[in-house]
C-alpha positions as CSV (number, residue, x, y, z in Angstrom):
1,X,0.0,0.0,0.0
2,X,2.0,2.8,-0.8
3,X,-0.3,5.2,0.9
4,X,1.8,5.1,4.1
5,X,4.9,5.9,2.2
6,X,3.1,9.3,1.4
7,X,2.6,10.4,4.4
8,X,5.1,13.1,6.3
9,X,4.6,11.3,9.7
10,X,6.1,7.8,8.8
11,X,9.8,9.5,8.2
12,X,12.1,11.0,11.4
13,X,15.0,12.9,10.0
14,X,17.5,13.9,12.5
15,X,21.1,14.6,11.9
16,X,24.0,15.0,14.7
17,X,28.0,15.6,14.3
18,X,31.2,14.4,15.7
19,X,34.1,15.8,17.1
20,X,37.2,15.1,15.2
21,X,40.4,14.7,17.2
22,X,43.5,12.8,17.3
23,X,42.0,9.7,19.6
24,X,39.6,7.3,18.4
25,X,35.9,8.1,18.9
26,X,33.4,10.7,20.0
27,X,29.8,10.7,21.4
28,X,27.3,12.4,19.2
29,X,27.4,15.9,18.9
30,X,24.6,18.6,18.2
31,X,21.5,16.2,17.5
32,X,18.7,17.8,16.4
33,X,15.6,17.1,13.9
34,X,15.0,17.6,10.6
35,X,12.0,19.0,9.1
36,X,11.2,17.0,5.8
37,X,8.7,19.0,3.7
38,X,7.1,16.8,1.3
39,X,7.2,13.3,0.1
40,X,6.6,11.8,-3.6
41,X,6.2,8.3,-4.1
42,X,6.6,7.0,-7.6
43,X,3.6,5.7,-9.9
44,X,4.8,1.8,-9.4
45,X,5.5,2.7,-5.6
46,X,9.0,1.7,-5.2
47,X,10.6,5.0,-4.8
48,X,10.1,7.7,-2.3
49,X,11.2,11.1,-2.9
50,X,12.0,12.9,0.3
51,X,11.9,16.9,0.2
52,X,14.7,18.6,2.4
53,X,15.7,21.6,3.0
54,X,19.0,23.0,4.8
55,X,21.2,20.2,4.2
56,X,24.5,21.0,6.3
57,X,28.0,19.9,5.1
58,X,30.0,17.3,7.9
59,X,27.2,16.6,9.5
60,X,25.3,12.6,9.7
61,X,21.7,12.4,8.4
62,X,19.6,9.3,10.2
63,X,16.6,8.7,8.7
64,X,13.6,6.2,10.5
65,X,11.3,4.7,8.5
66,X,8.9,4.5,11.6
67,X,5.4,3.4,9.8
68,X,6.4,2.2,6.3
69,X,5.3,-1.2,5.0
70,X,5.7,-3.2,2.2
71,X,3.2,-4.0,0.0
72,X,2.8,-7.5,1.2
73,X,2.4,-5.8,4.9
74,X,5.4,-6.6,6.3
75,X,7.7,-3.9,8.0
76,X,10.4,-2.5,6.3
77,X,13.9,-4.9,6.6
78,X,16.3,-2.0,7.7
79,X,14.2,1.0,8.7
80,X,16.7,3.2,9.3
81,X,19.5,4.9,7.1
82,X,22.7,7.1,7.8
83,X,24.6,9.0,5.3
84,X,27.4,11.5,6.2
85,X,27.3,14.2,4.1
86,X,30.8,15.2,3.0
87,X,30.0,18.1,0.4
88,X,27.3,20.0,-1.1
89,X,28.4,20.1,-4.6
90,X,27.7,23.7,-6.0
């Protein structure tokens, strides 16, 4: 059923930093949400478009797919992405 897919409340965008230093690790850094203003799913409902504004460079997106099925029903296999954005090309 892709009508869940088109609906704003079954994404949660937040993003969070890192410090960078010499030693291994850091605890996140600066998490905050991240307002996604529109959704398009595709005709044949396999692709979701997600509308963004105010992308920041070094900073790690984490998306949740929180209500999103399949079209069988079944939950989505890895609801959640992560994608460290490195540079916003001009």
């Amino acid at each position: 059923d892709a009508a869940p897919a088109g609906r704003l409340a079954g994404y949660n965008l937040q993003s969070f930093t890192y410090n960078y230093w010499s030693t291994y690790g850091s605890p996140e850094m600066d998490r905050r949400a991240e307002k996604i203003q529109g959704v398009k799913v595709s005709s044949d409902g396999r692709v979701v478009s997600l509308a963004v504004s105010g992308f920041h460079k070094g900073r790690v997106y984490e998306l949740h797919l929180d209500s999103i099925k399949s079209a069988a029903g079944e939950p989505v296999l890895h609801p959640e992405a992560y994608y460290t954005l490195n540079d916003i090309p001009d």
